[in-house]
TORKOL-4160 file (C-alpha; in steps of 0.2 Angstrom, whole numbers, padded with zeros to 4 digits, m for minus):
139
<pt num="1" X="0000" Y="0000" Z="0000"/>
<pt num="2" X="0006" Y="0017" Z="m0004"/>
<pt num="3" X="0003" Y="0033" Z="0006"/>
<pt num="4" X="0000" Y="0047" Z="m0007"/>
<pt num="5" X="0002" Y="0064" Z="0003"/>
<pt num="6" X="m0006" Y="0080" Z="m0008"/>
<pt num="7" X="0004" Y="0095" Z="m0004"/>
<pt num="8" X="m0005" Y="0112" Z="m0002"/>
<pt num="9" X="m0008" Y="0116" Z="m0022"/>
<pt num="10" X="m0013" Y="0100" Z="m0027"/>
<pt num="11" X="m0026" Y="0101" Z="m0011"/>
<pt num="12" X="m0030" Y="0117" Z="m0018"/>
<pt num="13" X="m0033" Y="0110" Z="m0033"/>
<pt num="14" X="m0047" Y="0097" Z="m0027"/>
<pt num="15" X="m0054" Y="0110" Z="m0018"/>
<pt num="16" X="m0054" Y="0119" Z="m0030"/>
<pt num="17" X="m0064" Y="0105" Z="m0041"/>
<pt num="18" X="m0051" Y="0102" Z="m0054"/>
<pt num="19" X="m0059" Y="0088" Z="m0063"/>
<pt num="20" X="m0043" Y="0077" Z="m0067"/>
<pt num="21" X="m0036" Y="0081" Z="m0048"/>
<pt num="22" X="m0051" Y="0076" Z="m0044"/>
<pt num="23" X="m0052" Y="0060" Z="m0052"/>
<pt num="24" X="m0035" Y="0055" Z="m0045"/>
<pt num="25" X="m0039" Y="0057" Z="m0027"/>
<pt num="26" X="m0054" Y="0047" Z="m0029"/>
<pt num="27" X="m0046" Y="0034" Z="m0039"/>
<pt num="28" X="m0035" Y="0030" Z="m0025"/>
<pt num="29" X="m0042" Y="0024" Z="m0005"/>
<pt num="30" X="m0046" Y="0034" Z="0008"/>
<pt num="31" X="m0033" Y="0027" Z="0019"/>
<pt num="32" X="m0021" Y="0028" Z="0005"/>
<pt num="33" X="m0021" Y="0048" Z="0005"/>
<pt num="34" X="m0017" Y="0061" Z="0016"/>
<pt num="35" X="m0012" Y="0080" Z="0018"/>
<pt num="36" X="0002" Y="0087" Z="0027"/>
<pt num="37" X="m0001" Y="0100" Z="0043"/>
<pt num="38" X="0011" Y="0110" Z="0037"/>
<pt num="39" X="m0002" Y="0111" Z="0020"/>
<pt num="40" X="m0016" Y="0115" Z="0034"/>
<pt num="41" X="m0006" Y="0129" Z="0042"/>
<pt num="42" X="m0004" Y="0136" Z="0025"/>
<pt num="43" X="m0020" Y="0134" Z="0021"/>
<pt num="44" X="m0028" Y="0143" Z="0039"/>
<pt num="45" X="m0014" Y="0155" Z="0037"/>
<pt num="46" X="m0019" Y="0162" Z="0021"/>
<pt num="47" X="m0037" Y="0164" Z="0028"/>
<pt num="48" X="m0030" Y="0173" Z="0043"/>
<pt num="49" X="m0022" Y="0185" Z="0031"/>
<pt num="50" X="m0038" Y="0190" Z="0023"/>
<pt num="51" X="m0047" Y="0190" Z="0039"/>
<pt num="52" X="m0035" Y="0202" Z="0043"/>
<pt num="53" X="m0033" Y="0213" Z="0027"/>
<pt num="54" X="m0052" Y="0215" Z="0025"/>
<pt num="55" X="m0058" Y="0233" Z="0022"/>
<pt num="56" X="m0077" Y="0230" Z="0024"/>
<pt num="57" X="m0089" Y="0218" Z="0032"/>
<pt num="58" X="m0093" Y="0212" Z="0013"/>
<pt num="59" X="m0076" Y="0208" Z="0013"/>
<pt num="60" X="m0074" Y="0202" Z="0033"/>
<pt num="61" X="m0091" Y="0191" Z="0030"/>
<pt num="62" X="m0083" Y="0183" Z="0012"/>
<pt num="63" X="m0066" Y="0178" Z="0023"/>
<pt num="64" X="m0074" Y="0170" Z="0036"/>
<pt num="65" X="m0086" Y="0157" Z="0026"/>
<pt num="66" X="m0070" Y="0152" Z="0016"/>
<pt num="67" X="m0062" Y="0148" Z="0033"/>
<pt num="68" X="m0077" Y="0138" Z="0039"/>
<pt num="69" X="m0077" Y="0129" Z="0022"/>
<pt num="70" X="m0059" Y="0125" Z="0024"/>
<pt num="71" X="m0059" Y="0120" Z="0041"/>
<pt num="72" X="m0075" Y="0107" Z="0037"/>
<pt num="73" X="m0064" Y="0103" Z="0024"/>
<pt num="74" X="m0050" Y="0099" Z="0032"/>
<pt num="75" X="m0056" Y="0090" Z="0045"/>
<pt num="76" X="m0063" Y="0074" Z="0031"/>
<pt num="77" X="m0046" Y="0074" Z="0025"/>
<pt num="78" X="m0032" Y="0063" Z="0038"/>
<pt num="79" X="m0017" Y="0072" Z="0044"/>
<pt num="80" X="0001" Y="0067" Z="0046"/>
<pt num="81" X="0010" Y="0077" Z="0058"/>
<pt num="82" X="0028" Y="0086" Z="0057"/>
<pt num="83" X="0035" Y="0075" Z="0071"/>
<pt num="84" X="0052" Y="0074" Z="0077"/>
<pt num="85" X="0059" Y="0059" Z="0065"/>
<pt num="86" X="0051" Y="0073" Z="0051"/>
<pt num="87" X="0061" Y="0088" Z="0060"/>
<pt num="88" X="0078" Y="0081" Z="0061"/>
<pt num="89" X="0077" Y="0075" Z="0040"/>
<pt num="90" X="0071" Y="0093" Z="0038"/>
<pt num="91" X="0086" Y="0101" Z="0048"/>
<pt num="92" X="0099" Y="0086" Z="0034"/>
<pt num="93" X="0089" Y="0092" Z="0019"/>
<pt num="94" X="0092" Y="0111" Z="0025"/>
<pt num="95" X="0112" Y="0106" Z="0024"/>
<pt num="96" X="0112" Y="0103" Z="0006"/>
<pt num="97" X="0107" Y="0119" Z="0002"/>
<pt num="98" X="0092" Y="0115" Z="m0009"/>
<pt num="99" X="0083" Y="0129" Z="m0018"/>
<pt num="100" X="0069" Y="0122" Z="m0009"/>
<pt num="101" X="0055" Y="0135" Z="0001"/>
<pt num="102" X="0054" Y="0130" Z="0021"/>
<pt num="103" X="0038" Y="0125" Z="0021"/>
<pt num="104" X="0040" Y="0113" Z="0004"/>
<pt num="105" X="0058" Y="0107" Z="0015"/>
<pt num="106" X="0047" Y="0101" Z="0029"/>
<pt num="107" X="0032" Y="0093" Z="0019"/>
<pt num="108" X="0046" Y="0082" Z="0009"/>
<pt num="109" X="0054" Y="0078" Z="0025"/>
<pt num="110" X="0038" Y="0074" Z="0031"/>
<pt num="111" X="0035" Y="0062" Z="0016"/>
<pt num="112" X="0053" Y="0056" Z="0016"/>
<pt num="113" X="0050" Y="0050" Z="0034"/>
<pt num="114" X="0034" Y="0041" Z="0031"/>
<pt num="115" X="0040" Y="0033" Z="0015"/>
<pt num="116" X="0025" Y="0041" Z="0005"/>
<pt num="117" X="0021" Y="0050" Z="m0011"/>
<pt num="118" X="0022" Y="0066" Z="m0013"/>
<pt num="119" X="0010" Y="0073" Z="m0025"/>
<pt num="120" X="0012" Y="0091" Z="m0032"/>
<pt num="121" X="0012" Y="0100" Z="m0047"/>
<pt num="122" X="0030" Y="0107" Z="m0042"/>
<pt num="123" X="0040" Y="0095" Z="m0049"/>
<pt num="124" X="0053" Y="0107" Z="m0054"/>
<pt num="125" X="0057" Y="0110" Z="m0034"/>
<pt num="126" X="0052" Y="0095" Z="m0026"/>
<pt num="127" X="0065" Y="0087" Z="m0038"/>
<pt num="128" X="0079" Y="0094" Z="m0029"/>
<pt num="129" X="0076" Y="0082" Z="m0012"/>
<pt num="130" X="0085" Y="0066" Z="m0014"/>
<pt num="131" X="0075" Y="0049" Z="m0013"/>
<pt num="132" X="0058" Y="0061" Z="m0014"/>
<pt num="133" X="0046" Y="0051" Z="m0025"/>
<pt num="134" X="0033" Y="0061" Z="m0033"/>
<pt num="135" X="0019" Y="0063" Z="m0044"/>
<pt num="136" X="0010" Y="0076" Z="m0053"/>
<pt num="137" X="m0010" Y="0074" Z="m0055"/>
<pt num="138" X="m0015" Y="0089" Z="m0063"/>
<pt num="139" X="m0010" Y="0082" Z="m0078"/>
């Protein structure tokens, strides 16, 4: 069995209803797919963000049902943590100076240490992590 772990664009991307994302994550089992928290703190982040840029209760109103929906949403979708084992991989990858943004660094260790999938459409820097598997759905 593998474990397929959608980082934050590719869940965006279902989200999102992309119909061949989509098709992917239902093609696969329920226990054979999981997110990241480091994609949920990106995720919650970005709605805190507007929450707090919001100019006018339209706005203010707008930003908070999108948080509601992504929280509901998140919460159908299982977790695997940035635990220790996942931390000290993170802290090796950081050594080899990839061109690799912190928050991709710690979901690939993330995946790394739970032997899983990584599925992205950022191929280009996910590439960089040695021993990183990955695939692209939105294809």
């Amino acid at each position: 069995m593998n474990l397929y772990v959608l980082d934050t664009d590719t869940l965006q991307l279902y989200q999102d209803d992309n119909p061949k994302v989509v098709a992917r994550v239902r093609a696969v089992a329920p226990a054979e797919r999981a997110i990241s928290v480091i994609t949920v703190e990106e995720q919650l982040s970005g709605w805190y963000t507007q929450l707090r840029q919001a100019k006018d209760d339209e706005r203010l109103a707008w930003a908070y049902r999108r948080l509601a929906a992504t929280v509901r949403a998140l919460a159908k979708v299982p977790i695997v943590d940035f635990d220790e084992p996942a931390i000290r991989r993170c802290e090796q990858l950081k050594k080899l100076k990839l061109k690799v943004r912190k928050m991709d660094l710690r979901i690939a260790a993330t995946v790394l240490e739970l032997d899983a999938i990584l599925v992205t459409r950022n191929v280009r820097d996910f590439r960089q992590v040695p021993g990183l598997r990955i695939e692209d759905w939105s294809k």
